[in-house]
Steps between C-alpha positions, in 0.01 A plus 500: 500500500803636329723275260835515703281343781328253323850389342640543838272199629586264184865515628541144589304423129739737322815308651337213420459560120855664478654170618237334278671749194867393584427122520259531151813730325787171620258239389451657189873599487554133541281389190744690330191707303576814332518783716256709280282212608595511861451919518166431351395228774590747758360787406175296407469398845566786660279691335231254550554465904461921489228524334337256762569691750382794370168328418496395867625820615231713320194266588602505896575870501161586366334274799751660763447863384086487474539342866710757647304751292199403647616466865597825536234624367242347717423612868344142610837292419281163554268580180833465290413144379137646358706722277744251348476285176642140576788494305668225246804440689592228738655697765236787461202272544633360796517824660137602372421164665653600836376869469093364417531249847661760729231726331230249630653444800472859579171568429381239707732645831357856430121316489569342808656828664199680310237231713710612834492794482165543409404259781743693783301796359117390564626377889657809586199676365266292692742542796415862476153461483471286809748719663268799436246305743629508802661867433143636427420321829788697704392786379169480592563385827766778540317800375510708778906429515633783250891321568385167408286570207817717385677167537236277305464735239909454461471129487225561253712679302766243486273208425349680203845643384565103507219408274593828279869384451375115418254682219749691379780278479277202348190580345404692209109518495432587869352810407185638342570841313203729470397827595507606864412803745793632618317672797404166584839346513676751688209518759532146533905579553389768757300268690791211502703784662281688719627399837844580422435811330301606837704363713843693371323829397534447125275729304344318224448690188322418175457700205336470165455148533101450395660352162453142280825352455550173266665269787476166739305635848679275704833565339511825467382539883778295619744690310372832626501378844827377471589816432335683775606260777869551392378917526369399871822353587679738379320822639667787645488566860220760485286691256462177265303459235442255177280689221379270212422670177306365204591680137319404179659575193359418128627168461643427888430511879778643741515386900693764655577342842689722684658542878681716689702234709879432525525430119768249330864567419670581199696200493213282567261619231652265182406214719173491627284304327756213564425218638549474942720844463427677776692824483673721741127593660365109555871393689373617837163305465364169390449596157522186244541685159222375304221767552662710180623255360095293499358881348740532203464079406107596568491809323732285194171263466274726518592717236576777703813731558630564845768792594690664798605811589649601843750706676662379867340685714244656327224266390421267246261441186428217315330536205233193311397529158254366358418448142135622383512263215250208404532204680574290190788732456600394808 
């Protein structure tokens, strides 16, 4: 709060004392005092009326500079009250006043929004489960079909990318980090993708891949399927293949997934971990932009690091990282 302002807003109490001044000066004048005595009177009072308001002035301007200090220097605006000192003046405590019950008021909305969304988030996952039901009943009653357990296994998809998106958007302890076969994982993606892969004449490599890596099973599965159904639906006409490569390194784990399918353009590349962007490739089908965008918020959680690498045309690779530190480093 700079001087000229504060002055600025005593305007109507500066007018007010100068007309105060010229009506003091005529009385006096009229008391016919000395005008040594009169000069002194003035200058008393003006003094006096200053150096009030640079008390005031310097007491509020401490209180107004801590609190814009302090806002701006905080990322959760709301905790501002927490940080200030109630201070001494009226004006000032009334707004510490205001700021502590809008504080209050504030926590208790995000509470309530806390409570539900927590309870939206336990129905939709026990949607899911009871969903998952009557699916594994279709596709037992359908196995000979190879078309409609291509179909289920879509839905399948969907539901869990559902329960996926609600985990990752709302919960932070979903997951159990430990270590993991790798092998076991991606046979497990294999098997999720097995009539597809048959079906379209996909060959299905895997390389290296008999490695522990410090990870969530279930997570890390659904990321790497993700991953290979967008490689499915993106194949080339013939000759396709996806080849999934396990490197270990002294302190890290590398998944090199790679195809050789129609790959991503240039222009799309900055955005593709965003949120329902669905790129130049995903316009002509009913892509919804959240399979990349579900890995890289996964991958965030989990500690891990997830790149990609592709050329229109002439394949893609993504590449997970994974950290081969403790678990309480973690």
């Amino acid at each position: 709060m700079k001087l000229s302002t504060y002055l600025a807003d005593k305007f109507y109490a500066l007018v007010i004392f100068i007309i105060y001044i010229i009506i003091l000066i005529l009385f006096l004048i009229a008391l016919k005092l000395p005008s040594s005595i009169i000069i002194f009177i003035i200058i008393f009072t003006i003094v006096i009326f200053f150096i009030i308001l640079l008390f005031d002035y310097f007491r509020k301007r401490k209180f107004y500079l801590e609190l814009l200090t302090k806002l701006n220097s905080l990322d959760k605006k709301y905790l501002l009250i927490e940080m200030l000192l109630e201070p001494n003046f009226l004006e000032g405590k009334i707004l510490y006043n205001v700021l502590d019950e809008v504080n209050k008021n504030e926590h208790d909305l995000i509470s309530n929004l806390k409570n539900k969304q927590e309870d939206f988030k336990e129905y939709i996952e026990l949607w899911i489960h009871e969903v998952k039901l009557p699916l594994a009943s279709l596709t037992l009653m359908n196995r000979k079909d190879k078309k409609t357990l291509r179909e289920l296994k879509r839905i399948e998809d969907d539901v869990e990318q559902i329960l996926y998106y609600v985990r990752c958007e709302n919960a932070n302890n979903d997951y159990l980090i430990k270590e993991w076969d790798l092998d076991t994982i991606i046979k497990n993606v294999a098997l999720r993708n097995k009539d597809d892969l048959l079906a379209l004449g996909i060959d299905f490599k895997v390389d290296n891949c008999n490695l522990k890596v410090l990870t969530d099973s279930k997570w890390l599965e659904f990321i790497i399927n993700q991953i290979v159904s967008n490689s499915i639906k993106y194949k080339k006409d013939k000759n396709s293949f996806i080849k999934i490569e396990g490197v270990n390194y002294k302190n890290k784990v590398t998944i090199i997934i790679t195809d050789n399918g129609k790959g991503i353009k240039k222009s799309d590349m900055p955005k593709l971990f965003t949120k329902t962007f669905t790129g130049f490739n995903g316009r002509g089908s009913k892509a919804t932009g959240l399979g990349l965008y579900l890995c890289k918020c996964l991958c965030q959680k989990l500690g891990h690091n997830i790149e990609i690498e592709s050329k229109e045309g002439k394949g893609t690779k993504v590449i997970i990282t994974i950290s081969n530190q403790s678990i309480y480093n973690l």
